[in-house]
C-alpha positions in Angstrom: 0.0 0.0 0.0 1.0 3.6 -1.2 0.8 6.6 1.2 0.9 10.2 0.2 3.5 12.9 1.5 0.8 14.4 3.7 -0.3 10.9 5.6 3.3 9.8 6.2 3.9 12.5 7.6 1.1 12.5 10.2 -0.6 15.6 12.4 3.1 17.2 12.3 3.9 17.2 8.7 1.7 20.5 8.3 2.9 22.4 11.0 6.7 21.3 10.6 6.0 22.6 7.0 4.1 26.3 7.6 6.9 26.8 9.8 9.5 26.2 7.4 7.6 28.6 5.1 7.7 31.2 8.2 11.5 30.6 8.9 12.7 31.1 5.4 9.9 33.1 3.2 7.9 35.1 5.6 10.7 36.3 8.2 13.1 37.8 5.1 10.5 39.9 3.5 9.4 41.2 6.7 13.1 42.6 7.7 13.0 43.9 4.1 10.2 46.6 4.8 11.7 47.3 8.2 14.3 50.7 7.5 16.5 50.5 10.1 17.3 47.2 7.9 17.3 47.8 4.9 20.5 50.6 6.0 22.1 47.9 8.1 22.1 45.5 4.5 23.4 48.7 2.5 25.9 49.2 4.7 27.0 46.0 5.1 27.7 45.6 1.1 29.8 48.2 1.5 32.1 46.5 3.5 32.3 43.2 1.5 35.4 42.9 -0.6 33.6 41.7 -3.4 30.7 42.7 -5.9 27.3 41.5 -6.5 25.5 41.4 -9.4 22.1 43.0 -9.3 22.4 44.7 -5.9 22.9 48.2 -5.6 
């Protein structure tokens, strides 16, 4: 017998996953609308050694 993703997982598997979804996609773009952050990113390319393309 075959289970789906969802049932193996059990009662946790949705949870675990919305707060993955939190954690890595939800948590960034809030600090992105934030100012005080957005001057503490700019500053902090200005310090790296190197250049990245598309920023700044």
């Amino acid at each position: 017998m075959q289970k789906n993703l969802l049932q193996k997982s059990g009662k946790w598997g949705v949870t675990l996953g919305a707060i993955w979804l939190g954690i890595h996609i939800a948590v960034p773009l809030a600090l992105l609308r934030i100012p005080a952050f957005q001057k503490y990113l700019i500053a902090f390319q200005n310090k790296l050694p190197f250049s990245i393309p598309g920023v700044g």
